[in-house]
N, C-alpha and C positions, 0 to 999 in steps of 0.2 A: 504494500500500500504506500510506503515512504518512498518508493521508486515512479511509484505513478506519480504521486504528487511531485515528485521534483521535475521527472520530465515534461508535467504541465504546466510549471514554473518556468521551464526554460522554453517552452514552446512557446507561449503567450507575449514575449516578443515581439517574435517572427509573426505572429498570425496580427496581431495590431499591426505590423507595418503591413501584411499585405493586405490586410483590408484599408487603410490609406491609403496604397497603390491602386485601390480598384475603385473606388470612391472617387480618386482625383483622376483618374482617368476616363471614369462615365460622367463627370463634370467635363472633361475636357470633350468630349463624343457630343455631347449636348451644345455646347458652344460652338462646333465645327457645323453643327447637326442647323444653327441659327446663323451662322454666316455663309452656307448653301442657301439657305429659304429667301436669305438678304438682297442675293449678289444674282446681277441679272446683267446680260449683255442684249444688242442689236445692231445691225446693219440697218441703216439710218438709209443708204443710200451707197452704188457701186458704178463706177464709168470709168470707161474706158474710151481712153483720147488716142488714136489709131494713130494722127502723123506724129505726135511725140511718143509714143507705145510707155505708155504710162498709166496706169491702174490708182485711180481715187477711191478709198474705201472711207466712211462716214461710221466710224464706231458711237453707240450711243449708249451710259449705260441706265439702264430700267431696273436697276435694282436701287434698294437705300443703304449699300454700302458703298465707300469708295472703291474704285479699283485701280490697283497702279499700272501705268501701261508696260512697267517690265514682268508683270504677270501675265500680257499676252502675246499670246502667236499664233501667224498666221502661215495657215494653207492656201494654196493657188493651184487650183488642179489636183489638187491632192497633196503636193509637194509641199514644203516646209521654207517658209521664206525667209531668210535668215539676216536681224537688223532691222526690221521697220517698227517695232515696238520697245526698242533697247533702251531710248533715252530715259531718261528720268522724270516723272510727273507722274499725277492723276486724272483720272476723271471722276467727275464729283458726280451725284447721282444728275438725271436728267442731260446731265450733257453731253457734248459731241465733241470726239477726237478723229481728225483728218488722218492718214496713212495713202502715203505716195509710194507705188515700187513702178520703181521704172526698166527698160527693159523686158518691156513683156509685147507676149506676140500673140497669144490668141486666150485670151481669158473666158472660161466654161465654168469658172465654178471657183466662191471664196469661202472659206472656212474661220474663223473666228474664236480659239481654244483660250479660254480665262482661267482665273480662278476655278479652286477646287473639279475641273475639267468641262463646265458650264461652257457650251459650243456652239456655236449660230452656223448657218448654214445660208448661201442664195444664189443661183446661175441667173437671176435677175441683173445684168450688167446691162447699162446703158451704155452703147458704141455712137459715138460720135466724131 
């Protein structure tokens, strides 16, 4: 009996810490679980200027969180376009951030991957 008791002496510890590890970690699943619900993107608007072969993408975001624009990236055709959203800044909720890739020769389809992987999609390009 003095063996049990001690080994649940020395257990009791470890079971306090791992229920504070499981506790702060279903607080932390809750808070990720509110800033998914938050965080909304849009394609505002997409053209495509043929004699300068240059792609205008109008991000807008719809959600009530901010989102920083080195949280996204974009697809063109599928493909990963690497540096149009690098710089430094946000967008505050309701507003719109411009993105120019130049360089481009037949644009079919733009992709938009944010935050927590919250993704817009549109082959809606206006060619002018």
């Amino acid at each position: 009996m003095v063996g049990l008791a001690t080994g649940l002496m020395l257990a009791q510890p470890s079971i306090d810490s791992a229920l504070t590890d499981l506790r702060d970690a279903k607080e932390g699943l809750t808070d990720e679980m509110v800033e998914i619900q938050n965080t909304g993107i849009a394609i505002a608007e997409a053209s495509f200027n043929n004699t300068i072969s240059v792609l205008n993408v109008t991000v807008i975001n719809t959600g009530s969180n901010v989102v920083a624009l080195d949280s996204l990236d974009i697809l063109l055709n599928g493909t990963y376009v690497k540096g149009i959203f690098e710089e430094y800044g946000f967008i505050y909720p309701g507003q719109e951030h411009l993105a120019s890739i130049s360089n481009v020769t037949d644009p079919r389809s733009v992709k938009i991957i944010g935050p927590w992987g919250i993704s817009v999609t549109t082959r809606e390009i206006s060619k002018g």
